[in-house]
N, C-alpha and C positions, 0 to 999 in steps of 0.2 A: 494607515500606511499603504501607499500603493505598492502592486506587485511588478516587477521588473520584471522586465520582458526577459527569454532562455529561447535562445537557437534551437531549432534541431539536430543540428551537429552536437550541440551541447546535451541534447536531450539523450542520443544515443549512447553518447560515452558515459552518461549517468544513469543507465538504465536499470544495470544490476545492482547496483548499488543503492538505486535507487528502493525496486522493488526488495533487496536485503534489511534498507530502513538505517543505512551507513552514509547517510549524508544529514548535513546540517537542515534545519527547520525550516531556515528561510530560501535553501533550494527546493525539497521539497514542496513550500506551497508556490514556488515560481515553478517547479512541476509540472503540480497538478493543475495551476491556473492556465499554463498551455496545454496538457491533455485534453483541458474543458473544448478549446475552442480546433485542435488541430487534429484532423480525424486519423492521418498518415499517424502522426507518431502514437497516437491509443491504439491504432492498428499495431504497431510496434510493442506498444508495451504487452498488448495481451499475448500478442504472441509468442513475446518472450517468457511470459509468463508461464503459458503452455508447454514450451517446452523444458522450461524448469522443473513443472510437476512431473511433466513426463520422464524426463528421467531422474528426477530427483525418487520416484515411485518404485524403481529397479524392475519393476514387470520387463520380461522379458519377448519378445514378439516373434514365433520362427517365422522364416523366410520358406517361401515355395523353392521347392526343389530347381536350380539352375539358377537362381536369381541375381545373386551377384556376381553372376558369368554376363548375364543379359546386361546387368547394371557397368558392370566396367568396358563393357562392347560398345555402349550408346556412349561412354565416357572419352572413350577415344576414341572414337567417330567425329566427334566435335572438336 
């Protein structure tokens, strides 16, 4: 059976779900057979991924003193 082709629009909206393992089989291997060939969206996916661990981990990380004074400065500068 061939694989049908999945957008990258499509890919992002399925991402979580993806990686949760909440979607039907035959999205999945139409997936992972675009992850093989599309580097943008495995860029996406790991990254998601990453930040799922990260905080799915609860480690908590302090901040240097005045940081999110600097942080909201550059924020609204822009």
């Amino acid at each position: 059976m061939a694989v049908i082709e999945i957008s990258c629009a499509e890919i992002w909206r399925e991402i979580s779900n993806y990686l949760q393992g909440e979607i039907s089989v035959e999205l999945r291997d139409r997936m992972q057979a675009h992850f093989e060939v599309c580097k943008h969206c495995s860029a996406v996916l790991d990254g998601t991924r990453n930040v799922v661990e990260l905080v799915g981990d609860g480690r908590v990380f302090p901040m240097p003193e005045g940081f999110s004074r600097r942080l909201y400065r550059k924020i609204r500068r822009r």
